[in-house]
KELUM-736641 format. One record per atom (N, C-alpha, C): y, x, z. Coordinates in steps of 0.05 Angstrom, whole numbers, padded with zeros to 5 digits, always signed. Atoms other than C-alpha are relative to their C-alpha. Layout:
N
YXZ ...
// end
This chain:
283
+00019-00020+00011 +00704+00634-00013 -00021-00015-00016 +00024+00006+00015 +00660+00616-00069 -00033+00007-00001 +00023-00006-00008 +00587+00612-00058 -00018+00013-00014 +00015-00016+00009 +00538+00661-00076 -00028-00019-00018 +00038+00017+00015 +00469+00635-00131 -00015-00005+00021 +00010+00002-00019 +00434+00634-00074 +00003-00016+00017 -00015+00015-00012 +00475+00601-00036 -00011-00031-00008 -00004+00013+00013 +00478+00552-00089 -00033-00018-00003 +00023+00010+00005 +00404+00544-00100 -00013-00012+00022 +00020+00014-00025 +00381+00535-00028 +00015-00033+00006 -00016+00026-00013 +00438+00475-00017 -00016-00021-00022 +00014+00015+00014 +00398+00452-00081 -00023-00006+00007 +00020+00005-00010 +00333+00448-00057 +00002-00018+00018 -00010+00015-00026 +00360+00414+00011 +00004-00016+00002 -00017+00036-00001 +00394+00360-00027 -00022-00015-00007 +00011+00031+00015 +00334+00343-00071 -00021+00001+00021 +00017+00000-00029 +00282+00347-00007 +00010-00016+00012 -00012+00017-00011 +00326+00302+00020 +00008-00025-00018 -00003+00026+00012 +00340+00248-00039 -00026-00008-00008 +00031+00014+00010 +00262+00250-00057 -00007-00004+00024 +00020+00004-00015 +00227+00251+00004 +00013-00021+00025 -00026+00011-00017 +00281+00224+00063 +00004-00027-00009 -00014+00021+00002 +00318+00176+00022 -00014-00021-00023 +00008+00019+00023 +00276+00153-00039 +00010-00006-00022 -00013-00007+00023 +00325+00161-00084 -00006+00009-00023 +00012-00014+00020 +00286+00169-00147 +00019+00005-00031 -00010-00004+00018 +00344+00166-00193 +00020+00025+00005 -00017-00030-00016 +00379+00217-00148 -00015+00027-00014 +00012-00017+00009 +00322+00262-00162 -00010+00004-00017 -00009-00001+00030 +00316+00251-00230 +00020+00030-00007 -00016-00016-00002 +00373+00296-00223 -00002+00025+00001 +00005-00017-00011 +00352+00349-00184 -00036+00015-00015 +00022-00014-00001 +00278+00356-00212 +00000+00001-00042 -00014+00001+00031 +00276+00381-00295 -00024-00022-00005 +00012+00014+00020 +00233+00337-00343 -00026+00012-00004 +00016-00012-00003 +00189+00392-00349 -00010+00017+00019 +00004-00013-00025 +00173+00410-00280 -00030+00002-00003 +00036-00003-00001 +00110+00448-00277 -00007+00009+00030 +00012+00002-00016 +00069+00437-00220 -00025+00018+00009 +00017-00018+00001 +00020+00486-00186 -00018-00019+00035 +00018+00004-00033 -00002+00453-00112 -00019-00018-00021 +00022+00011+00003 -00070+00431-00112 +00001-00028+00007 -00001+00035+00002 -00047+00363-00092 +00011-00025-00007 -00021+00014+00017 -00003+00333-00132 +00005+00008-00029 +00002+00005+00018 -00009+00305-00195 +00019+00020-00021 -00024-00025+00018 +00025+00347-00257 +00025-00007-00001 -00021+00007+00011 +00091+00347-00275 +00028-00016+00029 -00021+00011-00022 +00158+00307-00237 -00003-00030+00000 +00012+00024+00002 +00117+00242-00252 -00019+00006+00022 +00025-00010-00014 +00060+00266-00218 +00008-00005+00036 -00007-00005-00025 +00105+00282-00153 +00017-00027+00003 -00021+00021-00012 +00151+00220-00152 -00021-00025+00009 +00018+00010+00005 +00083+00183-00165 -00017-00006+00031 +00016+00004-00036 +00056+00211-00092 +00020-00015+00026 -00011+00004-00026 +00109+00202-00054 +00014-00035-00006 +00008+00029+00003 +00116+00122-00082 -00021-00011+00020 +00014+00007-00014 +00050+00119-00051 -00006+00007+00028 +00006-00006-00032 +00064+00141+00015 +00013-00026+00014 -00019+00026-00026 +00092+00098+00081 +00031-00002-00009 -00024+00003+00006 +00162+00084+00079 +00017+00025+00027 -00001-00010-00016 +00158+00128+00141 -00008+00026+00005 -00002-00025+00001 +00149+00190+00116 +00030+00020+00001 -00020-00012-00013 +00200+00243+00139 -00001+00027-00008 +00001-00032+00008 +00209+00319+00114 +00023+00012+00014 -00033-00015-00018 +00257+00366+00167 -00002+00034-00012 +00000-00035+00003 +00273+00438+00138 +00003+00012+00022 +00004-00025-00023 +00261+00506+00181 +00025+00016-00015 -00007-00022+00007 +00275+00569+00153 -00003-00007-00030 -00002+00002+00032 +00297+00572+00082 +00017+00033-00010 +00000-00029+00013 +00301+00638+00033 +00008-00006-00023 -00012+00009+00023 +00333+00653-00027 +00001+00033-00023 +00011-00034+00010 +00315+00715-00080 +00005-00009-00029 -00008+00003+00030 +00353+00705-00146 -00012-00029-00017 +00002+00026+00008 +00320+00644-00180 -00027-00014+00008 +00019+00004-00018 +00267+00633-00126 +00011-00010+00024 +00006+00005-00027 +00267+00596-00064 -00018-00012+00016 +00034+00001-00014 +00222+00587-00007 +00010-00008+00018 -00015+00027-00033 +00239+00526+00048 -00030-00006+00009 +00029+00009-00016 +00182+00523+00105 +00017-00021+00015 -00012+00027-00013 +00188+00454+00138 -00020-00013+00002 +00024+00015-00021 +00144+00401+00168 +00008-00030-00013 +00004+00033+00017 +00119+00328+00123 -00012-00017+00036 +00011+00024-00017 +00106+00271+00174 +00007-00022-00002 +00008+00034+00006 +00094+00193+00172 -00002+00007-00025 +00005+00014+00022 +00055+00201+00111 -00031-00014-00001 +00027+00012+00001 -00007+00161+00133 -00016+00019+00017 +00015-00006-00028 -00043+00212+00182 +00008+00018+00023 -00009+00004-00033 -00049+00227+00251 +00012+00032+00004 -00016-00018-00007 -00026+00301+00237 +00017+00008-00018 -00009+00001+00023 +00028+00329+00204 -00003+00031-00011 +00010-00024+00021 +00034+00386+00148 +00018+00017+00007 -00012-00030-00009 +00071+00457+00160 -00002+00003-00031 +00004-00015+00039 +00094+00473+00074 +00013+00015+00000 -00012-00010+00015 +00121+00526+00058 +00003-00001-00039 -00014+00012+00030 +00154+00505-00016 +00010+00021-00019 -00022-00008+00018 +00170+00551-00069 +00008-00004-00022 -00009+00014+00028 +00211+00532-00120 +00017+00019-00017 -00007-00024+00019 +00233+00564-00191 +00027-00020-00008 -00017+00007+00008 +00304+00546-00199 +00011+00014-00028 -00007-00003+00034 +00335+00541-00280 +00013-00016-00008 -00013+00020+00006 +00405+00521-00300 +00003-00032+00018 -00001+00029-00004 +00408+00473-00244 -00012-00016+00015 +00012+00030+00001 +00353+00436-00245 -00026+00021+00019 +00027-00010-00006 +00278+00451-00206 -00020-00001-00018 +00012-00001+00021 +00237+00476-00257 -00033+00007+00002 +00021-00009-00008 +00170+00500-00222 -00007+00005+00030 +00004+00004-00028 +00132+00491-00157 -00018+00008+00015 +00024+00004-00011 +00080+00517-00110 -00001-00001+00024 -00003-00006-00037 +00063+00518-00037 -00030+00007+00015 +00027-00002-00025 +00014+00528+00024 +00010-00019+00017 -00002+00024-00026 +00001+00471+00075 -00014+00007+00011 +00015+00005-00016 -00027+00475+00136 +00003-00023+00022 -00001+00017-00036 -00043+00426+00198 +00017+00014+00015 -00014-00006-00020 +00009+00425+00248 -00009+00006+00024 +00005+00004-00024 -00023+00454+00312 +00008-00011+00029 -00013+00014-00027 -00020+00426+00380 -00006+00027+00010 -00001-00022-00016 -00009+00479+00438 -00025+00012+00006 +00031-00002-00002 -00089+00470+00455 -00017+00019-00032 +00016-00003+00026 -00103+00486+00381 +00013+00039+00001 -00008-00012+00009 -00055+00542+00373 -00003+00034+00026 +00007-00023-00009 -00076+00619+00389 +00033+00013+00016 -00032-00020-00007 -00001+00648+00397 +00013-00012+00015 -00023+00018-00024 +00028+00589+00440 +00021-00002-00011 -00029+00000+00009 +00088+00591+00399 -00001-00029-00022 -00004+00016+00018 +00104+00529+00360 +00006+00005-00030 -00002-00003+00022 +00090+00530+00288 +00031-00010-00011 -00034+00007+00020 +00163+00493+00267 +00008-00018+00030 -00016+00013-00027 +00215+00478+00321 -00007+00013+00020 -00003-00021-00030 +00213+00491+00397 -00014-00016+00008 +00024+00013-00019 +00158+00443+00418 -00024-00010-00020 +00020+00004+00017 +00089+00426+00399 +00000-00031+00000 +00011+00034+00006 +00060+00356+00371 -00020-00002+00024 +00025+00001-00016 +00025+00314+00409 -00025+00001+00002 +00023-00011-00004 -00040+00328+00420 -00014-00030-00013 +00019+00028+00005 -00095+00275+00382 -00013-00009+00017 +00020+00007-00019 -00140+00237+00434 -00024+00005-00017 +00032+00008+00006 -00213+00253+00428 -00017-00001+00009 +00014+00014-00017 -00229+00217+00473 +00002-00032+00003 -00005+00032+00010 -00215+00140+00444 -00003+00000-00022 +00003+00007+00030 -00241+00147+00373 +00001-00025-00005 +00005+00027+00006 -00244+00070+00372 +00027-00010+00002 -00038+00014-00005 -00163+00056+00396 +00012+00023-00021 +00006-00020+00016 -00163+00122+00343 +00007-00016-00025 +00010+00021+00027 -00194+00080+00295 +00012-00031-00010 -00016+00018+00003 -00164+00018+00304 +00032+00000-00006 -00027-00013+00010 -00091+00045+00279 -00003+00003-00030 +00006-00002+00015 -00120+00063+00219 +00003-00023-00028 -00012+00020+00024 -00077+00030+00154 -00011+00002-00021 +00004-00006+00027 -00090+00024+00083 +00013+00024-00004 -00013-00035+00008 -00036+00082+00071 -00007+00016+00011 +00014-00026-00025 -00069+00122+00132 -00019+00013-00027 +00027-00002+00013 -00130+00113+00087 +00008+00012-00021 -00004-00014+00021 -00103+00135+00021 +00013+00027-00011 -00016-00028+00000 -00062+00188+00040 -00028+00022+00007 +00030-00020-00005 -00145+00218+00075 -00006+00001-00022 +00015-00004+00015 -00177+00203+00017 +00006+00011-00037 -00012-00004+00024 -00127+00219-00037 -00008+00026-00019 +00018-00021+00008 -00148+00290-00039 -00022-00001-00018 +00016+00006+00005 -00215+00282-00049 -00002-00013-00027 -00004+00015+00023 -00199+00237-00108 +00013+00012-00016 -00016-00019+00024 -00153+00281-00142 -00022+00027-00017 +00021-00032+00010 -00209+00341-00144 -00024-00019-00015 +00021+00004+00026 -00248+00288-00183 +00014-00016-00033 -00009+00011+00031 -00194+00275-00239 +00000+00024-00006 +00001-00016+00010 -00208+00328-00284 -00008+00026+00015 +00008-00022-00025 -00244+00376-00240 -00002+00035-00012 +00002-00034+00018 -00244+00439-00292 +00023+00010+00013 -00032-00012+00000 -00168+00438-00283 +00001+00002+00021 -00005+00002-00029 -00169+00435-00205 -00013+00027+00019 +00010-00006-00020 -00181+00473-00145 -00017-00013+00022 +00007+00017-00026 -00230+00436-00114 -00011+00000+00020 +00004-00005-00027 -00250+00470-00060 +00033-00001+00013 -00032+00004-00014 -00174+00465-00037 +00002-00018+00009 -00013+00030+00006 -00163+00394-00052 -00024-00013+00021 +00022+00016-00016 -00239+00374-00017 +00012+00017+00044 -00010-00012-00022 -00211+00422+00039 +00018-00016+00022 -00005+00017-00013 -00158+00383+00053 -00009-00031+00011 +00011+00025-00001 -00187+00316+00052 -00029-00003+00029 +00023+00006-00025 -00256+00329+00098 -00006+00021+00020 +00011-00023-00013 -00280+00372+00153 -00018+00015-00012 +00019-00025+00010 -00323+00441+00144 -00023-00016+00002 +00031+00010-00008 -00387+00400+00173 +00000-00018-00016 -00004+00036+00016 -00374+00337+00119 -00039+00007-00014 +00016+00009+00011 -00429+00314+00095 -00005-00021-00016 +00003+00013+00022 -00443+00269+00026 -00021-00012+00005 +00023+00023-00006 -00497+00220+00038 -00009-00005-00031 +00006+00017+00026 -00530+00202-00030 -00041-00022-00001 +00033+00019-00014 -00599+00173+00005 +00013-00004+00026 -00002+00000-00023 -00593+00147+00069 -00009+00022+00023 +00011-00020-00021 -00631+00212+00103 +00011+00030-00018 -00012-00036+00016 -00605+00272+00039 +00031+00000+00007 -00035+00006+00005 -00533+00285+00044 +00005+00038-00016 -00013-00028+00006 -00498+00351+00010 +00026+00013+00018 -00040-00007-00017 -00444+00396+00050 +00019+00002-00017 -00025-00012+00018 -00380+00413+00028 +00002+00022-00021 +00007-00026+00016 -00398+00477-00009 -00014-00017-00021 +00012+00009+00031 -00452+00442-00047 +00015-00018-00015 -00013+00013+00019 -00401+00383-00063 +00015+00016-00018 -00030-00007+00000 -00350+00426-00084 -00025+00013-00035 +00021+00001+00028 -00412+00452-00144 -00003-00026-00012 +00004+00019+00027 -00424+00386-00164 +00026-00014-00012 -00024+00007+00022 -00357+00363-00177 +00009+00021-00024 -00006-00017+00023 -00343+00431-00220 -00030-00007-00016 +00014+00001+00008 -00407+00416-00245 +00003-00029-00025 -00015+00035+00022 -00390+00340-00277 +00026+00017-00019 -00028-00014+00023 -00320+00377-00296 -00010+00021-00023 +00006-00011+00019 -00355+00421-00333 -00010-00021-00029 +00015+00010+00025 -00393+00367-00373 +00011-00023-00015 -00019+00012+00010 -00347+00316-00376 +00028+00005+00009 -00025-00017+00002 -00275+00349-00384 +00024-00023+00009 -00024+00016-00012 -00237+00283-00379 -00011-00020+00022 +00010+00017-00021 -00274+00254-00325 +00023-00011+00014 -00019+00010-00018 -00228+00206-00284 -00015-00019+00016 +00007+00023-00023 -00239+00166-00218 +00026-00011+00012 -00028+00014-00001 -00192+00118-00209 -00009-00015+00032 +00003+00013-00017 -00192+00079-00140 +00014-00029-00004 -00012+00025+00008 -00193+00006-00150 +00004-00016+00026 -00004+00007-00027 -00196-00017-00078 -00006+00014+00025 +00006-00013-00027 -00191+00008-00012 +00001-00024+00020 +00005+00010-00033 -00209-00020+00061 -00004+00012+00016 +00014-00017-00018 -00219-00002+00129 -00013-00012+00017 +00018+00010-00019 -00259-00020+00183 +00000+00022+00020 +00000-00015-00019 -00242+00014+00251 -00001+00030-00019 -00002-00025+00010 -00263+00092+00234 +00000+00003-00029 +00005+00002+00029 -00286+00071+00164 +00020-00008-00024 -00008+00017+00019 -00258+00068+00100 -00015+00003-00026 +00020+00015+00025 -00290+00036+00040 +00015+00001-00023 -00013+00003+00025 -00271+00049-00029 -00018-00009-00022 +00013+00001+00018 -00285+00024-00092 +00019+00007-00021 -00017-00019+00023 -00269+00064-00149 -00021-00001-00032 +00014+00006+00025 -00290+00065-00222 +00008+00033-00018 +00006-00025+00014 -00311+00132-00264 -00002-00009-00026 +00000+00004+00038 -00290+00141-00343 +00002+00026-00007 -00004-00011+00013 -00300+00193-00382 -00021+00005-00032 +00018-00006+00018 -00334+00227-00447 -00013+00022+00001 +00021-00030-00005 -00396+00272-00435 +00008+00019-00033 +00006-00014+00007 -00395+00335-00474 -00019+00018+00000 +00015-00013+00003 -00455+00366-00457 -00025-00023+00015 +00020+00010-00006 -00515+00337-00430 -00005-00012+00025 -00009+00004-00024 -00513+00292-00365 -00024-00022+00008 +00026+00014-00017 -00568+00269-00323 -00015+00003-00024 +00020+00006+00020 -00618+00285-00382 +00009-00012-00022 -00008+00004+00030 -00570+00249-00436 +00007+00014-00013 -00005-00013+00029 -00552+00278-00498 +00028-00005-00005 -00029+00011+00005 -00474+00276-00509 +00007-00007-00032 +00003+00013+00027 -00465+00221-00570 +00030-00004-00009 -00016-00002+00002 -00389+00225-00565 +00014-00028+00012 -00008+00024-00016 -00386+00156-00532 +00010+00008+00029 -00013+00008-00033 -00347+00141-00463 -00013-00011+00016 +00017+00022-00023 -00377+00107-00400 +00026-00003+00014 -00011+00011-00033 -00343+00064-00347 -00018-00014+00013 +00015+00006-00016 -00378+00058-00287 +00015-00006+00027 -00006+00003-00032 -00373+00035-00214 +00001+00025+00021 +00007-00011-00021 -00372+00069-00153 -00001-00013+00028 -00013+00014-00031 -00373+00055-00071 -00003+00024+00013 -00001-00028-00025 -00357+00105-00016 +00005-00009+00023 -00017+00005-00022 -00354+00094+00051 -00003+00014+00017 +00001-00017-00017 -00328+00141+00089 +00000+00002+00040 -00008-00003-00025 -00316+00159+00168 +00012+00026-00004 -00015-00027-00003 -00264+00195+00190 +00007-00001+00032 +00000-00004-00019 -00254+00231+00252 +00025+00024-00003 -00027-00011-00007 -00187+00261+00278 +00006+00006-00026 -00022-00001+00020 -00152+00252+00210 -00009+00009-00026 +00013-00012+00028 -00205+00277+00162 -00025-00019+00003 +00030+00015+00008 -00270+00252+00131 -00018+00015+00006 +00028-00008-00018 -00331+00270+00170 -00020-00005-00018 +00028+00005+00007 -00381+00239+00127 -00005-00021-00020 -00005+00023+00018 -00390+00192+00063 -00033-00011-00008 +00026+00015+00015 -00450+00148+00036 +00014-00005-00025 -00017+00007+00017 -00436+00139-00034 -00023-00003-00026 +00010+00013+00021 -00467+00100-00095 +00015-00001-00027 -00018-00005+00024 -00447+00110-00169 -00020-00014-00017 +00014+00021+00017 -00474+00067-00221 -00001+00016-00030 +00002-00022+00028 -00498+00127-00269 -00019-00017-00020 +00021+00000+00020 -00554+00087-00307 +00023-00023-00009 -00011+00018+00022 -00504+00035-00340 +00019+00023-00011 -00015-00022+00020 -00464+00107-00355 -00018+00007-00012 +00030-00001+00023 -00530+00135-00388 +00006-00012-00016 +00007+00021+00013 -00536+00067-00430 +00021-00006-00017 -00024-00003+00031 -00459+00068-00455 -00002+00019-00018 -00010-00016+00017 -00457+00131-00477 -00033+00007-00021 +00021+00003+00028 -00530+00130-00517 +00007-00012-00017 -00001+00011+00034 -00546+00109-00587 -00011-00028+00000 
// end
């Protein structure tokens, strides 16, 4: 019996979920994903560069298991569960994808945290027949000491994406995932901003400089902490900190150092080195 489109599309999805993420096989999925794959999740880069790009930068120990998978003419929708990609819980995605001739041609999804039994209202296991284990929080320090460079980049990746080009982003999504509701921004040792207000000043820069990028040039950690240094480029268009936009570029510094608590960022101090940006981009 010959298999129905449907049919056809879900065994496609299955295979390339399994040669990108599973096996690593990036020439496999070459295959499977088109050239012009347009991208819609808030956390991953554009395009099928963008996505081969993240999952490069994950552990080697990341793992993706399909659930329930659907199939509706040149749509499908596979919920399934990401783990070992750097933190302590894992993701619940439902995936849908626009199949065309073949190939995966368009993408979006919803992630949530995998609850533990404690967390979860219904008692029923979000994917599978048993829950995760439960985080200790009650050893933040044996917690903390686990804590890798990839742990680290996979927390803070977020956060860093909602400041490349922040017009084009969701970045209350992207800061969503990355820190707790209580986060707090430090920019004096005693002011800090919440999440709400960050989530204004990054659309607020994206407004003024459109190609703003923050690139991360090093990461560290230290027990709960991790320390970045990252460097900010772009070209103001409108008026920034009191300058005048002269059509010049700045590159500047940055440092962040965050704490994170059960798997998110609690809380950052963070220094940016705006008056040598000022001073490029004047006359």
């Amino acid at each position: 019996m010959s298999q129905t489109t449907q049919e056809k599309n879900k065994a496609l999805v299955l295979d390339a979920f399994g040669a990108l993420f599973n096996r690593r096989d990036y020439g496999a999925a070459e295959r499977y994903w088109s050239p012009g794959y347009i991208q819609h999740s808030a956390h991953i880069a554009p395009g099928r560069e963008g996505l081969f790009n993240l999952v490069k930068s994950l552990p080697p120990t990341l793992k993706y298991e399909p659930g329930v998978i659907v199939a509706d003419g040149e749509f499908v929708i596979v919920y399934g569960r990401f783990s070992g990609f750097g933190a302590p819980v894992n993701w619940i995605a439902a995936d849908i994808l626009r199949i065309e001739d073949g190939v995966l041609v368009e993408h979006w999804d919803v992630i949530q945290d995998e609850a533990t039994e404690e967390q979860s209202k219904s008692k029923a296991p979000m994917f599978g027949t048993s829950f995760p284990k439960p985080v200790r929080r009650d050893a933040p320090a044996a917690t903390a000491s686990r804590l890798t460079i990839e742990q680290a980049r996979a927390i803070v990746a977020p956060l860093y994406e909602a400041l490349n080009e922040p017009g084009k982003k969701d970045v209350g999504a992207l800061l969503a995932q990355a820190v707790h509701p209580d986060y707090k921004s430090f920019h004096t040792n005693e002011e800090w901003l919440t999440r709400d207000q960050l989530i204004d000043v990054f659309k607020m820069l994206g407004s003024i400089v459109p190609d703003l990028r923050w690139t991360i040039k090093d990461i560290q950690t230290f027990g709960d902490q991790i320390v970045v240094r990252g460097e900010a480029t772009g070209t103001p268009t409108g008026e920034l900190f009191g300058a005048k936009p002269t059509g010049k570029s700045f590159k500047t510094m940055a440092l962040d150092v965050f704490t994170v608590k059960n798997g998110k960022l609690a809380s950052a101090y963070h220094v940016e080195n705006w008056m040598t940006a000022l001073q490029q981009i004047s006359k």
